[in-house]
Structures are given as C-alpha cells and as structure tokens.
C-alpha positions in Angstrom: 110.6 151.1 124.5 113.1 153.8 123.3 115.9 152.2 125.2 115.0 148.5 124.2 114.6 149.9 120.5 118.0 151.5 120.8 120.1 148.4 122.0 118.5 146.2 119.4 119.6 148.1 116.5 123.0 148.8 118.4 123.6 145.4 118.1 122.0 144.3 115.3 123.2 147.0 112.8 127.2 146.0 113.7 126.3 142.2 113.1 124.6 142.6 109.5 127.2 145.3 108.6 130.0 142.8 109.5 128.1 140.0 107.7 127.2 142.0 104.5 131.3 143.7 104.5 133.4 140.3 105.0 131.5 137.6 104.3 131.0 136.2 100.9 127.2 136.1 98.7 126.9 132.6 99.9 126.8 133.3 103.4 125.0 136.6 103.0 122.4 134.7 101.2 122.0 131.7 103.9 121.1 134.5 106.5 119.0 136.4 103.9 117.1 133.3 104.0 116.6 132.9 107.5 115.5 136.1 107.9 113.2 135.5 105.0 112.1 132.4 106.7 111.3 134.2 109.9 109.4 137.0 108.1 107.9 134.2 106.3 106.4 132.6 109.4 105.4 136.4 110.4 103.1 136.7 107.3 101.5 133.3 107.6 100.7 134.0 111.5 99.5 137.3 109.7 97.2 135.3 107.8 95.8 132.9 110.1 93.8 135.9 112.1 91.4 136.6 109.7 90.9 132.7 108.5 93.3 132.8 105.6 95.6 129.5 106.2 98.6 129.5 104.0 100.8 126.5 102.5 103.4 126.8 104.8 105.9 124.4 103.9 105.4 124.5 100.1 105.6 127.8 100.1 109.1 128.0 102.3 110.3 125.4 99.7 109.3 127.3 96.8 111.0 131.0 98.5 114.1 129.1 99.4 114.2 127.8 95.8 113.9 131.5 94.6 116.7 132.5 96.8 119.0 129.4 95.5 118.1 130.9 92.3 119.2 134.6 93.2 122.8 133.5 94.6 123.4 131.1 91.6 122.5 133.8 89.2 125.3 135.9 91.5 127.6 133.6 91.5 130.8 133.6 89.1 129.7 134.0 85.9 132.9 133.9 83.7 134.5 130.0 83.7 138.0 129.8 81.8 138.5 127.5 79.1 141.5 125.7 77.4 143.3 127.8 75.1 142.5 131.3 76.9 139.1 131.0 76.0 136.1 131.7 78.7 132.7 131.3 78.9 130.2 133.9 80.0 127.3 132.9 81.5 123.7 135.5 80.7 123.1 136.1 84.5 119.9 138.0 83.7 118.2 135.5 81.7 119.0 132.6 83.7 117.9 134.3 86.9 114.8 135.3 84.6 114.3 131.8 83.7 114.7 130.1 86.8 112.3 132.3 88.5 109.5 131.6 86.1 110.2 128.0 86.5 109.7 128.4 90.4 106.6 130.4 90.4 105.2 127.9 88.0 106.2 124.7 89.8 104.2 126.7 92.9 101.0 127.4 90.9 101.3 123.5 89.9 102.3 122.5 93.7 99.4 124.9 95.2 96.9 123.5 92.9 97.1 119.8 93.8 97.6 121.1 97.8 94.0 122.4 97.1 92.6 119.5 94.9 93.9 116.8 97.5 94.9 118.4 100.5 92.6 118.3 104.1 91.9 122.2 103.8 88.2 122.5 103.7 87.0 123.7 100.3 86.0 126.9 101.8 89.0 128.3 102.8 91.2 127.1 99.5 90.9 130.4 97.9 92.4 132.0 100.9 95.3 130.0 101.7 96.3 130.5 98.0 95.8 134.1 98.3 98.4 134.4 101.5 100.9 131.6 99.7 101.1 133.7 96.6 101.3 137.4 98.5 104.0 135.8 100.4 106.2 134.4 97.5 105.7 137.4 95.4 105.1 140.2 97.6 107.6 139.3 100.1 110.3 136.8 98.8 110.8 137.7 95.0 111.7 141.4 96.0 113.9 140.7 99.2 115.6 138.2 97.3 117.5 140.9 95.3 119.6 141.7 98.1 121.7 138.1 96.9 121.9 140.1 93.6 123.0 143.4 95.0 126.0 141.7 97.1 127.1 139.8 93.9 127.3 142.6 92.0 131.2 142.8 90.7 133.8 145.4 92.8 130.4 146.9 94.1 128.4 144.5 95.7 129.2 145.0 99.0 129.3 148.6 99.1 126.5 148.4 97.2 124.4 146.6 99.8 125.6 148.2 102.9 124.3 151.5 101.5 121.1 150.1 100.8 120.7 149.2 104.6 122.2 152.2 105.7 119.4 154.3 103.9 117.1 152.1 105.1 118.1 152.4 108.6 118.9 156.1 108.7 115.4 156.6 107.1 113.8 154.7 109.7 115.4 156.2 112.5 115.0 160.1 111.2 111.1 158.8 110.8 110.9 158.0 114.4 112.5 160.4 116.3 110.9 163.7 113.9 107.8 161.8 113.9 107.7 161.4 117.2 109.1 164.4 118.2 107.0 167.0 115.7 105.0 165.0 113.9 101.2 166.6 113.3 100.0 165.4 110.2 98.9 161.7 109.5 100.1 160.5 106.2 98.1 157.3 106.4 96.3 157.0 109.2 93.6 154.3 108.0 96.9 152.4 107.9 99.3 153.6 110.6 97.7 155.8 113.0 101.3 157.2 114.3 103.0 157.7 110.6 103.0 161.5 110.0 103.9 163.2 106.9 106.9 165.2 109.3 108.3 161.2 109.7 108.3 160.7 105.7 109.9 164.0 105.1 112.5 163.3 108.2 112.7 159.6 106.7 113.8 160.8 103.0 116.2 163.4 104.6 117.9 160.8 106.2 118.4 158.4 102.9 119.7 161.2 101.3 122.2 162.2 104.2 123.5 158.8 103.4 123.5 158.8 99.5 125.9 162.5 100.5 127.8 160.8 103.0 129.0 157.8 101.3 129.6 159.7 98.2 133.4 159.5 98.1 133.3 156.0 99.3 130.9 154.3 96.5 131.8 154.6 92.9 128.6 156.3 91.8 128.3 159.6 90.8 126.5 162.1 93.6 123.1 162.5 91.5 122.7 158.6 90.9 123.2 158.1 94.6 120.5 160.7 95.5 118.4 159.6 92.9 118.8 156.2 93.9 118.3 156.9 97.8 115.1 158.9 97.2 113.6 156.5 94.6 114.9 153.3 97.2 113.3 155.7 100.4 109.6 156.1 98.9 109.7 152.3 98.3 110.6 151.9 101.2 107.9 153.8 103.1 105.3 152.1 100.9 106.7 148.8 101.7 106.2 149.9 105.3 102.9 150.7 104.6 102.0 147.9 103.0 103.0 146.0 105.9 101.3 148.0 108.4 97.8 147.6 106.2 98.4 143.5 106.5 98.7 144.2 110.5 95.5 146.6 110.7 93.7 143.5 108.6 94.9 141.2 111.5 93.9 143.6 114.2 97.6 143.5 115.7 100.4 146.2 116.1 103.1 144.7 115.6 104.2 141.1 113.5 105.8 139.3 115.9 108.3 140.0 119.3 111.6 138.6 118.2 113.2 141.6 118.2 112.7 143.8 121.2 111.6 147.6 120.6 111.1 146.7 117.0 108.4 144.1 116.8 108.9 140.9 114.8 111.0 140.6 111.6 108.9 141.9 108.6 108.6 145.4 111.4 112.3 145.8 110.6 112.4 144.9 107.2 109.1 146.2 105.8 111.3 149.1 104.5 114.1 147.1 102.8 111.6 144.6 101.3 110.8 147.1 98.2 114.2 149.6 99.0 116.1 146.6 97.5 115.1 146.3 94.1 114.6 149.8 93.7 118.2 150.2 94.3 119.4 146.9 92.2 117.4 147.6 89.4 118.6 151.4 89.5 121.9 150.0 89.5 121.4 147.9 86.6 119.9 150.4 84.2 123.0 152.4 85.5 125.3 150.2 84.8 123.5 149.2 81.2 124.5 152.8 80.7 127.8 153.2 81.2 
C-alpha cells in the first residue's frame, strides 16, 4: 500500500505542479473540472448506498457552469479603449452575481426534475439533498482554485503553495500517524486519524509556508497564518469526507488512484484549504 501510495503521488504531484506552473487559468480550469467531474461521480456513487439518488446530469451541468463562472471572473479584467482609456471590469461582483444566478437556475432545474421526473416521490427529498451537498459542499469551494491561479503576478505561486501545504500536510499526517499515533481525534469518523497525524499534518503546512518564504511575495506571518488557517480546513474537509464514507459503509470513495483511494480521498483536504487560502489572500490584498 505504502509503495503504491508513494508512486502515485510521485507522479501525480510533478504533473499538476507542471500544469498549475506553465499552463494558463484556462487550462488549469478544464482539468479542475475534470477532476471535479470525477469527484462528482464519487459523491453521487456515495449517495446511492444509502438510497439517496442524485441529479446527476443537472447537477454536472450546473458545477461546470460555476466553474465557467470562476475562470471568467479570472480572466482579464482590464480591456483598453480608444484614446488611452480602459475599462475595468468588478471581478468580485460579477463572480458574486453569476454564482447566485447558477444556484438559482439549479433550485428551479431540481424542482421541475422532482415535479416531473420518474424518481419515485419517496426518494425526491434525498436526491435533492445529495444534488445540493454536491454543488455547494463540493463544487463552489473547489472552484476557487480557478480564482487563486488568476490572481495577478501571484496566481501561480499562489496555487502551487496551496497544494504543497496540502500535500506536505497529508503526508506528515500519515507517516507520524502511522508511525506514533495514539490518540483518535475522530474516531466515530476515521478510526485511524490520531491527534499525533493533525499535529504532524499542521507542522508540515507550516514547513511549507517557511520554506517558500523567499520565493512568494507574502510576508512570513501571512504565510503561516495562511498555511495554518488553510491546514485546519483542510483536516475538517477530510473529515467531512470520511463521515460521508462511514454513512456509505465504505473506506474509501473510489480506486482511481492507487494507494490513495478515489478522487475526493486526495482532494478532501484541498476542497476547504482553497478558499481559506483565496479568501485570506483577498482580505490581504484589500489591505495593502
């Protein structure tokens, strides 16, 4: 399992760190997507164990809709005018905007899937329930990552350091946990999650936040602050995804990815890390 684990994130961590460094918030959002797709899929398979049948397809539409959404708010926001005039573009309220649009359109769209749709009557309330923790559990806060890599002379770093705490946190958990770990933190949720692997899993965020210090232009305490804020989402997101798998009866969400499970196993962390660490970044930059 060790060995499997290892050469999966040997080769996995290269590939999104190439991705995220040279290609451009288009591209990084297309394969945000699919992985949101994937860990989409997950969730609904998730849900279909204990009876609750989601609205697949409307509920893809309506994620990949919010995700549209994120890159276009990311995109170029400044357009040049006639006279050496340009127009500036309120990113934040037109991401704001959109998003409410989407979210209504799905209440709308899930409402006449219920009214007219083949699902018995029964199990309406349920399929709802999944569609909805899907789009805003799941797909509203991994869809900041878009926002992160837009973020002007930043974005990239930016990103790359949110995965790297993620990662680092993640494997510090493991190998501490596995290694000295006595006490369970949560173990009505995750029997093998020990309070040694949180502590081991912060320590390694920060190691990041100090390592990167010189390389990100953030000052040192913003970076900490921002690693450990981004790390104890992280762990709850991890949580909160190991409670949906205890409710299906089933270790892990899928077997795509050898040694690690499916894709929400290796993104449960990075699912609430991300906004933590855009919205941190925001507030920063409001600041300055």
């Amino acid at each position: 399992m060790t060995f499997k684990r290892i050469l999966t994130a040997a080769i996995l961590i290269p590939f999104f760190g190439a991705i995220v460094w040279f290609a451009h918030t288009s591209v990084v959002a297309v394969v945000a997507a699919a992985v949101m797709l994937i860990g989409l899929l997950e969730l609904f398979s998730l849900g279909d164990r204990v009876g609750m049948h989601g609205h697949r397809i409307w509920t893809g539409l309506c994620a990949l809709a919010v995700f549209f959404a994120q890159w276009l708010t990311s995109a170029e926001q400044t357009i040049s005018l006639s006279g050496g005039l340009r127009l500036v573009r309120a990113s934040d309220a037109i991401s704001s905007a959109s998003i409410e649009w989407i979210l209504i359109v799905f209440v709308l769209g899930a409402t006449v899937i219920v009214l007219f749709g083949r699902q018995p009557v029964v199990e309406a309330f349920g399929g709802l329930a999944v569609s909805a923790a899907a789009l805003i559990f799941f797909v509203l806060p991994f869809s900041t990552v878009i926002r992160i890599h837009g973020a002007p002379r930043v974005g990239k770093q930016l990103l790359l350091f949110t995965l790297l705490l993620v990662w680092a946190g993640d494997t510090m958990a493991y190998f501490v946990g596995r290694n000295i770990g006595r006490h369970p933190m949560a173990p009505h949720l995750s029997p093998r999650k020990t309070w040694e692997g949180a502590l081991g899993n912060l320590a390694g965020s920060v190691i990041v936040a100090l390592v990167v210090q010189q390389w990100l232009d953030i000052p040192l305490r913003h970076l900490i602050g921002m690693a450990v804020l981004a790390n104890i989402a992280g762990q709850g997101g991890d949580l909160l995804e190991s409670s949906y798998k205890r409710s299906a009866g089933i270790k892990e969400s899928g077997t795509i990815l050898p040694g690690h499970g499916g894709m929400l196993d290796r993104i449960d962390a990075l699912i609430l890390a991300a906004p933590v660490v855009w919205y941190y970044f925001t507030w920063l930059s409001a600041g300055r």
